[in-house]
C-alpha positions as CSV (number, residue, x, y, z in Angstrom):
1,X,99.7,114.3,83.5
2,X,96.8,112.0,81.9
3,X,94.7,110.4,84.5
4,X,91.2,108.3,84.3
5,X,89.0,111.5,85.3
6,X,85.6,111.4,87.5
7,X,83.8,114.5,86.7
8,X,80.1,113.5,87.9
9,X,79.1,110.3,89.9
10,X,76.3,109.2,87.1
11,X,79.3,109.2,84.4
12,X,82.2,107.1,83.6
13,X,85.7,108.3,83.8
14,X,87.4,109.8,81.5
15,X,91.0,109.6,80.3
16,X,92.3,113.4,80.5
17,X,94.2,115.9,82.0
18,X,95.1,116.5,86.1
19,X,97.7,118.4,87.9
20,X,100.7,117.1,88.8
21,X,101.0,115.2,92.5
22,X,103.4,116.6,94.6
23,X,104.1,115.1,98.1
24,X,103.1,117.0,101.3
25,X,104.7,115.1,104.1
26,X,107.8,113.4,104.4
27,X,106.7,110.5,104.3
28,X,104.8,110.7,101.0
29,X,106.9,110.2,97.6
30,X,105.5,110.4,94.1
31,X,105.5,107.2,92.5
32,X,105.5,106.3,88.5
33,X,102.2,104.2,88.5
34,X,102.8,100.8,86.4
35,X,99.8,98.8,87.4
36,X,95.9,99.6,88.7
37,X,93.1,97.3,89.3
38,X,89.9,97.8,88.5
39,X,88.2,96.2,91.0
40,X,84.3,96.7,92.2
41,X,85.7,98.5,95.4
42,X,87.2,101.0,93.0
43,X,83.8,101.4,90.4
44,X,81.8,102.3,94.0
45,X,84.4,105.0,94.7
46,X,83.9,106.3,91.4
47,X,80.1,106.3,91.3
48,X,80.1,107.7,94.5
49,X,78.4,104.8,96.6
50,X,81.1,103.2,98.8
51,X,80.2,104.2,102.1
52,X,83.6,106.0,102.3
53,X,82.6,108.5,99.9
54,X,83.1,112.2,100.8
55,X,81.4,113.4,97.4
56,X,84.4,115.4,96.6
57,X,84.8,116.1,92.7
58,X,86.8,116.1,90.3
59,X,88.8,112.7,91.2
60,X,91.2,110.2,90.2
61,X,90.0,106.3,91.1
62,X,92.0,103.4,92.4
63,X,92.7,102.3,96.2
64,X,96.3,100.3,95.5
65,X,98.8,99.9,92.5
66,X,102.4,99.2,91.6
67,X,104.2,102.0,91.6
68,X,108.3,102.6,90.8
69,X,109.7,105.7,92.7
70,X,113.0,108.0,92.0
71,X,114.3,105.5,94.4
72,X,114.1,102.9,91.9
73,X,112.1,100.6,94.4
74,X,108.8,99.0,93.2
75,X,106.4,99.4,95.4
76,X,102.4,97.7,96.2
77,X,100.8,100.6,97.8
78,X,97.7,101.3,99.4
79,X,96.2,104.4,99.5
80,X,94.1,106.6,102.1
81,X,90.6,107.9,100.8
82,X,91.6,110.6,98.4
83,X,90.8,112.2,95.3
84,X,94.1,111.5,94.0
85,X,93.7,108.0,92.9
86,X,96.2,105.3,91.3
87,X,94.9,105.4,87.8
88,X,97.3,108.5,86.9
89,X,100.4,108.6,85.1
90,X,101.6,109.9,88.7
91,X,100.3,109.6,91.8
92,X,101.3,110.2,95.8
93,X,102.0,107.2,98.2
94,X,102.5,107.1,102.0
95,X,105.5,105.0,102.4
96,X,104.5,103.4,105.6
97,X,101.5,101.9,103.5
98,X,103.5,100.3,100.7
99,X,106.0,97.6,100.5
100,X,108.7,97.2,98.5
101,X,108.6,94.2,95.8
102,X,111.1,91.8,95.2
103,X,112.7,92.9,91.0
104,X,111.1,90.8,88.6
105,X,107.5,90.8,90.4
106,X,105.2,91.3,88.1
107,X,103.5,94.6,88.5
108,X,99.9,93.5,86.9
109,X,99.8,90.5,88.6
110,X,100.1,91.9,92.0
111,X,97.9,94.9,91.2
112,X,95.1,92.5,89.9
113,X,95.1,89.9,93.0
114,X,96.1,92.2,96.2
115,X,92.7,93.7,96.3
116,X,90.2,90.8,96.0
117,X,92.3,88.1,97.9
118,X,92.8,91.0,100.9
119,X,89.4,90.7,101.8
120,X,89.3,87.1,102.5
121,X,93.2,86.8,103.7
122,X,92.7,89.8,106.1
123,X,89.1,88.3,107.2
124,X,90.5,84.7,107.8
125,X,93.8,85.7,109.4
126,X,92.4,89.3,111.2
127,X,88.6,88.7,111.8
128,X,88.5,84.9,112.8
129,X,90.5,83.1,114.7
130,X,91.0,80.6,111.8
131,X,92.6,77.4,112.4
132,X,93.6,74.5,109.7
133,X,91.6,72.2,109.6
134,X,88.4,74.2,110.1
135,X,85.8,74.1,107.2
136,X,84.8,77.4,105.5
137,X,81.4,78.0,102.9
138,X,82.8,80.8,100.6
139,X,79.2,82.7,99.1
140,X,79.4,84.5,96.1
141,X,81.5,83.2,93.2
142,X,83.0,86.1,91.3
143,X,86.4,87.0,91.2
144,X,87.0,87.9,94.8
145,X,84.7,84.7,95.6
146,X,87.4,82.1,93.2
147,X,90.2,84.1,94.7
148,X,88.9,83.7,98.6
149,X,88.8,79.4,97.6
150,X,92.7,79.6,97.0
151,X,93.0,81.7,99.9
152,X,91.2,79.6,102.2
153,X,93.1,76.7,101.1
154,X,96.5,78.2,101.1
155,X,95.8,79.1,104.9
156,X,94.9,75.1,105.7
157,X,90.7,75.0,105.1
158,X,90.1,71.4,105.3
159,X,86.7,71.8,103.2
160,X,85.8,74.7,101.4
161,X,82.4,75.1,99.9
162,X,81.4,77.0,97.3
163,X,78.0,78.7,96.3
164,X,77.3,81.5,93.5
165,X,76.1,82.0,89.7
166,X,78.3,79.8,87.8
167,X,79.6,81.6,84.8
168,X,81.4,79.2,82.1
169,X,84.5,77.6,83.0
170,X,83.9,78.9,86.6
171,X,83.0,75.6,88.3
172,X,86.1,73.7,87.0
173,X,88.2,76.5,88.1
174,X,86.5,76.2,91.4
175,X,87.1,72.6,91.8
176,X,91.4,73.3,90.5
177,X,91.2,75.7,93.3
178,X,90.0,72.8,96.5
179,X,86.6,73.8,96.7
180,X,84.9,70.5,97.7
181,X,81.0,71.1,96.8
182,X,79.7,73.5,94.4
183,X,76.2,74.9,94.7
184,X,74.7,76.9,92.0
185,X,72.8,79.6,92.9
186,X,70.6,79.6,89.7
187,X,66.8,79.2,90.1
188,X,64.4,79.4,92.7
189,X,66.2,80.9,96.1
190,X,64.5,78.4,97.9
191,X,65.7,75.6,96.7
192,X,69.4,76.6,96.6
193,X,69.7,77.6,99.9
194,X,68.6,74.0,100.8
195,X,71.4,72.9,98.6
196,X,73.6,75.2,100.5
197,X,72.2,74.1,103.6
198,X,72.9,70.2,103.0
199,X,76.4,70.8,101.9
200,X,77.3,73.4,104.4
201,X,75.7,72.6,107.6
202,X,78.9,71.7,109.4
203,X,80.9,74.7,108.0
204,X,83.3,77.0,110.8
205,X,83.1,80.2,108.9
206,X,81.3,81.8,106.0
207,X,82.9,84.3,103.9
208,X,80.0,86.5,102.7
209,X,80.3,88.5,99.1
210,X,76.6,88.9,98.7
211,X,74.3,90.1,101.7
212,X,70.7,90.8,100.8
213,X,68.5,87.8,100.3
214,X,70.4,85.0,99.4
215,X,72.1,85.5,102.8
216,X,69.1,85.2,104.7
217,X,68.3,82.7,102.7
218,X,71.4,80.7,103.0
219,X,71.5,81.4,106.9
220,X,68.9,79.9,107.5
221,X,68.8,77.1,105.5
222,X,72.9,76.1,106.8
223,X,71.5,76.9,110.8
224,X,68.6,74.6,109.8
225,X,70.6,71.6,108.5
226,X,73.0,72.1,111.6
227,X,73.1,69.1,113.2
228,X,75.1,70.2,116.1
229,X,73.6,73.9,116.9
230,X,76.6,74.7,119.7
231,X,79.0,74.5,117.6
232,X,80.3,77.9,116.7
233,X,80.0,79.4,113.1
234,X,81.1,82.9,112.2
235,X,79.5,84.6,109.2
236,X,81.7,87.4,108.1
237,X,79.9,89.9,105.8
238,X,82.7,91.0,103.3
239,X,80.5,92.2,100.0
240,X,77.2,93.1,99.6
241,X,76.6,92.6,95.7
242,X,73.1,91.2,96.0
243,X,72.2,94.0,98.5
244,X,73.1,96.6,100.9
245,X,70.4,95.0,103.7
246,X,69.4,91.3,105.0
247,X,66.0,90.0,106.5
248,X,67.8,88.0,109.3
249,X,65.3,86.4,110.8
250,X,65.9,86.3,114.9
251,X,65.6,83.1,115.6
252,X,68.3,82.3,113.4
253,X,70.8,84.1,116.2
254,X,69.2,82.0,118.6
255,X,68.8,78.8,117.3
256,X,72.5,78.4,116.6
257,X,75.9,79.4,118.4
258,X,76.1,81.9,115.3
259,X,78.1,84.9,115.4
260,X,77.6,88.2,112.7
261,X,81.1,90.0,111.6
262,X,81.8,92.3,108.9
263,X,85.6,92.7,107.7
264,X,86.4,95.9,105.6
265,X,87.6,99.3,106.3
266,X,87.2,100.2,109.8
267,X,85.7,97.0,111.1
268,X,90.1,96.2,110.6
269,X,92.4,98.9,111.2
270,X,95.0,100.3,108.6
271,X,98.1,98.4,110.9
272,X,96.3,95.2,110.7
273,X,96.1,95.5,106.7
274,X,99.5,96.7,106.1
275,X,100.5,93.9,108.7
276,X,99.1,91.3,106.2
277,X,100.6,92.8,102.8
278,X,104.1,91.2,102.9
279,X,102.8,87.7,103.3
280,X,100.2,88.2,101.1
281,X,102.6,89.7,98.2
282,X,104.9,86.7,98.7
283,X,101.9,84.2,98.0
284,X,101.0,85.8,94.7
285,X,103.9,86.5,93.4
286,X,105.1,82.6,94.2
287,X,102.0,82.1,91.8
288,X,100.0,80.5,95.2
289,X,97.2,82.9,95.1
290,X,97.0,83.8,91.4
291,X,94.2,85.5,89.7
292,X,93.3,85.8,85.9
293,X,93.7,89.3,84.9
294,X,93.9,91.4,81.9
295,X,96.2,94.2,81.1
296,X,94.5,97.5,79.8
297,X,96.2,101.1,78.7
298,X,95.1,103.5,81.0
299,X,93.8,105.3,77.8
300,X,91.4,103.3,77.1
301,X,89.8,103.1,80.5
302,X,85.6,104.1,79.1
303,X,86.3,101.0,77.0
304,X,87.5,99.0,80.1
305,X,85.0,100.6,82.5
306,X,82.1,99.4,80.3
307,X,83.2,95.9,80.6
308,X,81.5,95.1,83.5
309,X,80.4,91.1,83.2
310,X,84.4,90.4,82.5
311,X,85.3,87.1,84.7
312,X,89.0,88.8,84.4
313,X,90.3,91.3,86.7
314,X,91.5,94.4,84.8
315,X,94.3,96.3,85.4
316,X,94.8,99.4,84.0
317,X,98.2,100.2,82.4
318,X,98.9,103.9,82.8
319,X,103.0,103.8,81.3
320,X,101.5,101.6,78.2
């Protein structure tokens, strides 16, 4: 079958030949892949950074799809770690880690939005004991960042702040979205994370995409501008796109009733995700959590892979 190919770590994939999936339990089928996102969790698996990484070579990326069985059912499905990824032709699901799809969902919009609005549905509903009404500062604006705004409001945020780099169009899609305040994070560090800190000091939870130093930044400058230090705020580390480490400075943890999460794979168990997927499904496909994606033939996934500054989510196409 023709698959997107990882031969070395430093390389790109490749669209080429790999041997036909066959299931090994009973529980495993082998699913006719319609729909596979590309998203940053998936480039780390291929480049071999994602701290979930066994090295094993050659290997197939993607983490979750659309799939259609011999069954006929259609299918979201997540997969284990495995060097048998969803961007094949073919590939090999667990059943007890899919759902089935209502007929008429449309396969590239689920594949494009499950992913990226996962990381802040599972964190809000799984991490945190989120209420409505509570306030939530969302930091990083890419995809996953917009996404985590609809998210947040669909689950009853009653303000939702907003700070990233701004690409065009992003801040008015921001605003559409609920997001109350919008702080660019352009410039000196300095003197965005006092921006962050005035509109944010009140906030109940931060959703975290970026880590590294505008985190210690921002932390600082939200605990500063606290006006009422015992009230609890949970910062839950989801991404690290501005870097794997933070300088948290200590008195920051004991200045403020602050308490340091992560959400991601292991931190929440594989029962807890799979719990979340129906509801999740339901609220994209309704078009309540929706996500601007592009629809790519798996063939031309070099072409796709090099498009790395694309607002879009891509989904690669392997029955185009």
């Amino acid at each position: 079958m023709k698959a997107a190919v990882v031969s070395a770590f430093d390389t790109p994939p490749s669209y080429g030949d790999f041997p036909d999936p066959a299931p090994a339990g009973d529980d495993e089928i082998v699913v006719d892949v319609l729909a596979a996102g590309l998203h940053p969790r998936v480039r780390s698996q291929a480049n071999g950074s994602h701290y979930t990484s066994t090295g094993e070579l050659p290997l197939v990326p993607g983490v979750d799809g659309v799939g259609r069985g011999s069954d006929g059912l259609l299918r979201y499905f997540v997969l284990s770690d495995t060097a048998l990824g969803s961007m094949a032709e073919r590939t090999v699901i667990d059943t007890r880690r899919s759902i089935v799809l209502p007929d008429g969902t449309d396969p590239v919009a689920v594949a494009a939005a499950m992913n990226p609005a996962m990381a802040s549905w599972v964190a809000l509903r799984q991490r945190v004991q989120f209420q409505a009404g509570q306030s939530v500062l969302v930091l990083g604006a890419g995809n996953a960042g917009q996404i985590a705004v609809r998210v947040a409001k669909l689950l009853g945020a009653s303000r939702i702040v907003v700070a990233g780099r701004l690409h065009t169009g992003v801040a008015a899609g921001l605003r559409a979205a609920g997001a109350a305040d919008i702080v660019p994070l352009d410039g000196e560090l300095d003197v965005a994370a006092t921006r962050i800190g005035g509109a944010a000091s009140d906030v109940d939870v931060v959703l975290d995409y970026l880590w590294g130093e505008p985190t210690a930044a921002a932390m600082t400058a939200v605990i500063t501008a606290r006006a009422d230090r015992s009230k609890p705020l949970t910062w839950v580390e989801i991404g690290s796109v501005a870097g794997p480490t933070a300088a948290i400075p200590s008195a920051a943890l004991r200045a403020a009733r602050l308490t340091v999460i992560g959400s991601g794979q292991g931190s929440v168990g594989g029962h807890e995700y799979l719990a979340e997927l129906p509801a999740l499904a339901e609220a994209i496909a309704a078009g309540r959590i929706d996500v601007d994606a592009r629809a790519v033939p798996l063939a031309d996934v070099e072409q796709a892979w090099a498009d790395t500054g694309a607002s879009h989510r891509i989904v690669l196409t392997p029955q185009s």
